[in-house]
N, C-alpha and C positions, 0 to 999 in steps of 0.2 A: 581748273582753278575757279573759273567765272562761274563755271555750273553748279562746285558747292556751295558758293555765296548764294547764285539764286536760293537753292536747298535751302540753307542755314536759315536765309530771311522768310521765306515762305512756313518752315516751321515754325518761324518765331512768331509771324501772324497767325496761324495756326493753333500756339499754344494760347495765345491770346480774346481771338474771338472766335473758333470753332473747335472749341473743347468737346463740345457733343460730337462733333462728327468722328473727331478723331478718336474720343470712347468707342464711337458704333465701329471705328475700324478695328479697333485692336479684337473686339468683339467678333465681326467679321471674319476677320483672318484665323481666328480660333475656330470658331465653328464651320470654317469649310475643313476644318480636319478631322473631325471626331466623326465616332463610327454611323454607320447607315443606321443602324438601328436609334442610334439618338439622331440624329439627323430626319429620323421619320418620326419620332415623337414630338420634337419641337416644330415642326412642319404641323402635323396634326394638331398641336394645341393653337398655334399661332391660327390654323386656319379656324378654329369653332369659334375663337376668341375674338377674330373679325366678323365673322356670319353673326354672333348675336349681338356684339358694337353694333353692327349694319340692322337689324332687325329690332333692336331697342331707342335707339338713336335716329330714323329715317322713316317717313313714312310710307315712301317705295317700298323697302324692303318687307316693313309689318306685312303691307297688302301680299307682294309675291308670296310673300313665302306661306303666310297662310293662305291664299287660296291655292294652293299648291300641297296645303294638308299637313304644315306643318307648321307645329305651335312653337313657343319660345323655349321649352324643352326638349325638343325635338332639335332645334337649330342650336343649343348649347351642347349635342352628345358629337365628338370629332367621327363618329363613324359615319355620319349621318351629309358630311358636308360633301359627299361623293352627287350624293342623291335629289341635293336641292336644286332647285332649275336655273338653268342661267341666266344670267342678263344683255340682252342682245344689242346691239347696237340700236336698233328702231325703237326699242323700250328703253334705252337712256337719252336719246334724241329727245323722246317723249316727255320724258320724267321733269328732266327739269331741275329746278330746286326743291324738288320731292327730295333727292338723292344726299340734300347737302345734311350731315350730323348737324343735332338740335344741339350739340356739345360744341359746336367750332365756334372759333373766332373770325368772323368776316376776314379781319388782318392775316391769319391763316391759313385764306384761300389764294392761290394763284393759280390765276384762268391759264387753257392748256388747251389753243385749238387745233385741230387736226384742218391737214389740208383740202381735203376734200377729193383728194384724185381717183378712189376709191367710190365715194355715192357724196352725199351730201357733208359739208363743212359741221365736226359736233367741238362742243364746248363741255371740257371738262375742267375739272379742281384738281391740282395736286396741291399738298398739305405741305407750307411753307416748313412743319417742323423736322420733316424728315429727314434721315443722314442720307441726301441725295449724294451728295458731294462724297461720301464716305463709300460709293458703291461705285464711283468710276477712279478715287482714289483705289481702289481694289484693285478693280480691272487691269488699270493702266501696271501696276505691281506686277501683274502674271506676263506684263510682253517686257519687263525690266525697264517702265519710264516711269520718271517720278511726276508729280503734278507741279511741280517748280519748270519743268524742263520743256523750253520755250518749243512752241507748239504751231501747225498749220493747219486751217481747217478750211472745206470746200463745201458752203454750206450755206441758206438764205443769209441775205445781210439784213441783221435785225438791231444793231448800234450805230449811230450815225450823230455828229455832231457833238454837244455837250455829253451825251450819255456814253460813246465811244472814249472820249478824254477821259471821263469818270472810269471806265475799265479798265485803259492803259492804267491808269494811276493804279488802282487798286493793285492789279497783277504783275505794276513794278517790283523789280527788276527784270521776271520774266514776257518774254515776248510772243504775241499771238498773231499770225498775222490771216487775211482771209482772201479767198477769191469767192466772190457771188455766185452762186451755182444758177441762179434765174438769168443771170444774164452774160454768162462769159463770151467774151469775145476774143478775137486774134488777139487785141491791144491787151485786154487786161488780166487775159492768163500769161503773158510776156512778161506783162509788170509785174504778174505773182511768181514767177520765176527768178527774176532778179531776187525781189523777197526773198525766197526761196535759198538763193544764192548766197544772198549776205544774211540769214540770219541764222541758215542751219539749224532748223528744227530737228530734234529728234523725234516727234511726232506727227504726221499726217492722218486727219480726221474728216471726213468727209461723206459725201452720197458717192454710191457706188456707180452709178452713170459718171457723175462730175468728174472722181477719182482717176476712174478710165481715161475720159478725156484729155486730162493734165495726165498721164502717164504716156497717151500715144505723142501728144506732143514733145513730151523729153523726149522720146525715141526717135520721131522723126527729128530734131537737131540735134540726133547722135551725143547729145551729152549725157552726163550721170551726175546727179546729186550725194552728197558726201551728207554723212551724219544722221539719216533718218534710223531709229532705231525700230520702229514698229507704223504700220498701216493700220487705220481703224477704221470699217465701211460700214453702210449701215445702210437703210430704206428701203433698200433694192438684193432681189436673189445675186448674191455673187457665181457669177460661171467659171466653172474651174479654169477656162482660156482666158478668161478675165482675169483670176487672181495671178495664175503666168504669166500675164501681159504686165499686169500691173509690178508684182517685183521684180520685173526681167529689168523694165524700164527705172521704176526707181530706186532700187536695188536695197529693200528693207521685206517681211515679212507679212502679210499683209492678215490679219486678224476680222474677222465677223463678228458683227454684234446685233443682238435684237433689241433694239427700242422701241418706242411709239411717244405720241404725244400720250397717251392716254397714262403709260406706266412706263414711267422711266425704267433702263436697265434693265431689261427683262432675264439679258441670259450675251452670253457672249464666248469667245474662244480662247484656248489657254495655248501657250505652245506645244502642245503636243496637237494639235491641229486635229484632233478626233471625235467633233461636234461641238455644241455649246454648253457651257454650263450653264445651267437655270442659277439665279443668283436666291435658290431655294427654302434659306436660311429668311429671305424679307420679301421673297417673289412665288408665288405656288403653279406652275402650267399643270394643269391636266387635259387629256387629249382623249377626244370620247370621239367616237364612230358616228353614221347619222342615226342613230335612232338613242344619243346621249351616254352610251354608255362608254366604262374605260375603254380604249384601244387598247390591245395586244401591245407588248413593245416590239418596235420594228414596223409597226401599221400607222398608213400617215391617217392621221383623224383632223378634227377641229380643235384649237385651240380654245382654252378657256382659262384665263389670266386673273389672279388673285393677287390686289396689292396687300401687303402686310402694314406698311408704313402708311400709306394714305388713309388718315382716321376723319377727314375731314369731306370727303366724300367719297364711301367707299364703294370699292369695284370690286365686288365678287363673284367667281364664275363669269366672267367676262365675255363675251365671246368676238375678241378681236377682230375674226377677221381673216385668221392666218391658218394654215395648215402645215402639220410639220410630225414629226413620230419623237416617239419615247426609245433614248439610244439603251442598251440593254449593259451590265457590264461595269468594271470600273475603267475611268481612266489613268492612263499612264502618270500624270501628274502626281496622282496622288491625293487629290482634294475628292471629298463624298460628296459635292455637290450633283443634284441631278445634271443627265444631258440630253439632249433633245437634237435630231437632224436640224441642219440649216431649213432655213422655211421654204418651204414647195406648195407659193404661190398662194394666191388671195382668196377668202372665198369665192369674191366675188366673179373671182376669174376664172370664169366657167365655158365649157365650148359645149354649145348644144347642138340637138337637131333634129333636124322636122318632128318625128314619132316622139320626141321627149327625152330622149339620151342625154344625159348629162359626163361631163368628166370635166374635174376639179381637184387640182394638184396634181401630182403625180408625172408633171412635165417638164419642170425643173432640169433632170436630168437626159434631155431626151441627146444632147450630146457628149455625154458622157461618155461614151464607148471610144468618139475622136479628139482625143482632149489637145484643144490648141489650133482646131481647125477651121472654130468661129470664134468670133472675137467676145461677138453677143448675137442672143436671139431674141426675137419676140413673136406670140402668134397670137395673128388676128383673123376675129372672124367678122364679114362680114353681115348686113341684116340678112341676106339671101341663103346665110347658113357658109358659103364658101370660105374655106382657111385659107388662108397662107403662112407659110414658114417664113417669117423674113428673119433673115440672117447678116453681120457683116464678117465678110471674110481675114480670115489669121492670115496664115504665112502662104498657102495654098490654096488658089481658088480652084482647082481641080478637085483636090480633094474636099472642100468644104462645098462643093457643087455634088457631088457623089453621098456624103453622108447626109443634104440638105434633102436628098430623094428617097432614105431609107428611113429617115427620120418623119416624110411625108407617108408613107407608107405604114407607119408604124401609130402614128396620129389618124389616118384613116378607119385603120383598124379598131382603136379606141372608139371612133364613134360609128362602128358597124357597118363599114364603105357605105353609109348614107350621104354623105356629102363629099361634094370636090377637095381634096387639098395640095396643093401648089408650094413653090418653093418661089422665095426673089430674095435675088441678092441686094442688098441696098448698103450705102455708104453709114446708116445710124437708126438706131429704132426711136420709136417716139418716146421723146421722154419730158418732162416739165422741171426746172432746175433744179437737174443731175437728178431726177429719179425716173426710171424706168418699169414698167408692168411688164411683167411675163406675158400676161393674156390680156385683148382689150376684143371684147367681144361685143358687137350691134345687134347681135341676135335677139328676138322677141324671148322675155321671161315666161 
């Protein structure tokens, strides 16, 4: 009864001051149905019709793209957007306010910075007019939660004081409540518990280290949580012992999603749990091998990320950062959105050695084969070139001591038994609030 009130009133705010978003949903939800073939045409026009926005409008763009040999005709033909070069992260660091459209309104921009955990802290614009809101109304639709339906999230604390007041108010009736992922302690994941307790969220939102964490502590006080309908993680690779650990303990389904500060929503999971959908209809990934071209579907490549909606500083051919393949096939669901494997791992998270070897991604799943026999891993190497596996142990430390050896083995191999690599058990990998890296390498570039 309480929860259609929320419903009822949050529509009613909804038909009032976010008429656009709620256009771009109905809009949305139509076009994750229609066929692949329209599905690749509006893909294809959305994407020329950004590239020459971007290249008419910036003066970044002008320069790349023509010194790269292509004129403003050239960047208006959609066969052609395969072929233009990307934009890397070190040339957007660079750029600056080159990048912002000569078309925006200052009031327009809102600043978007990433945390730095990866290389250095960058500053980017997302475009105040976009149906942001209308793309995790979406989402939240595929795990059956509404956006009225009081929520918890494990996530930095970025309201505090009058601006927190101001938020309750607004998302009155519904209730949101948080634990600080930078700073959790014994005390104040207890106190998010209680929370927890008395306000029955049907959705938990969070970083995937955090998440874990609040999950191993349900389990160790043997209680269970009532009422969670859907898990939503995000920052961090989820390990399949992970996601078992995590709905063992809080007993709801636990859902992947790809965001960034950079592009909101990028692609996320539907219940049929069978990769992600690229949100393809207002988001573009293409995944190219090292030497730029498409990857095969099924080959993990580089990531290259095209906002549709962001007109106010646009991100074209992007290159996040992230590595992950093009899933082949349709999904069960039913929706033509594209789908993409969960991310395997950072660029940057590369394990080298002496002679130059390189390996980068493709380690994600290295325990796959024992599912449930580490909780989590991470692998570091130090400046000396030596790895280690660290792992924390599931239910078995015998056995996660036995696959921690095969899985060394197997990692040796990738880098040509030039280097040592080792196994430790340890009680948590390193992580900075609730996120964790797969790879955290000291080794000389």
């Amino acid at each position: 009864m309480w929860g259609a009130v929320k419903r009822a009133v949050f529509e009613a705010k909804a038909r009032l001051f976010m008429r656009a978003d709620r256009r771009a949903l109905a809009q949305m939800l139509q076009d994750e149905r229609q066929t692949a073939a329209d599905a690749a045409a509006l893909a294809a026009a959305r994407s020329a019709e950004l590239a020459l926005h971007a290249f008419r409008t910036t003066a970044f763009y002008r320069e790349h793209y023509t010194s790269a040999g292509f004129s403003e005709a050239d960047v208006a033909q959609p066969e052609n957007f395969v072929a233009l070069p990307a934009l890397t992260k070190p040339m957007l660091q660079d750029a600056g306010d080159a990048l912002i459209s000569s078309t925006s309104e200052a009031r327009d921009r809102l600043p978007s910075r990433t945390g730095g955990s990866t290389g250095r802290p960058l500053l980017v614009y997302n475009d105040r007019t976009a149906p942001t809101a209308a793309l995790w109304w979406r989402v939240y639709s595929w795990w059956g939660v509404h956006p009225a339906d009081d929520a918890a999230f494990i996530y930095r604390q970025s309201r505090t004081g009058a601006k927190k007041l101001r938020y309750d108010a607004e998302w009155w009736p519904t209730r949101h409540i948080l634990l600080d992922a930078r700073g959790a302690t014994a005390d104040t994941i207890a106190a998010f518990d209680r929370e927890m307790a008395r306000v029955r969220p049907r959705l938990l939102v969070g970083y995937v280290e955090g998440v874990a964490e609040y999950a191993a502590h349900v389990a160790e006080q043997g209680g269970a949580l009532r009422g969670l309908a859907a898990i939503s993680v995000t920052a961090s690779m989820l390990h399949p012992g992970q996601r078992a650990r995590i709905e063992s303990a809080l007993g709801a389904p636990v859902f992947d999603t790809y965001r960034s500060a950079e592009v909101p929503w990028i692609a996320a999971e539907c219940d049929a749990h069978d990769g992600l959908h690229v949100l393809s209809d207002r988001r573009r990934v293409d995944i190219v091998d090292d030497d730029g071209f498409p990857a095969p579907a099924g080959e993990v490549g580089t990531v290259l990320v095209s906002d549709f909606d962001n007109r106010v500083f646009p991100l074209v051919r992007y290159a996040i950062g992230d590595r992950t393949a093009v899933l082949p096939g349709a999904c069960a669901c039913g929706r033509t959105l594209a789908r993409i494997a969960p991310i395997d791992g950072r660029i940057a998270d590369v394990l080298r050695t002496p002679s130059g070897r390189t390996v980068s991604g493709g380690l994600g799943g290295l325990f796959n084969a024992w599912p449930g026999v580490v909780r989590q891993f991470q692998v570091h190497q130090a400046a000396d070139y030596r790895v280690s596996i660290r792992y924390v142990v599931g239910s078995d430390a015998a056995a996660a001591a036995q696959a921690a050896q095969s899985v060394c083995r197997t990692v040796a191999g990738f880098l040509a038994n030039e280097v040592e690599v080792v196994a430790a058990a340890v009680t948590a990998v390193d992580g900075t609030g609730g996120k964790a890296r797969l790879v955290i390498s000291e080794a000389a570039t």
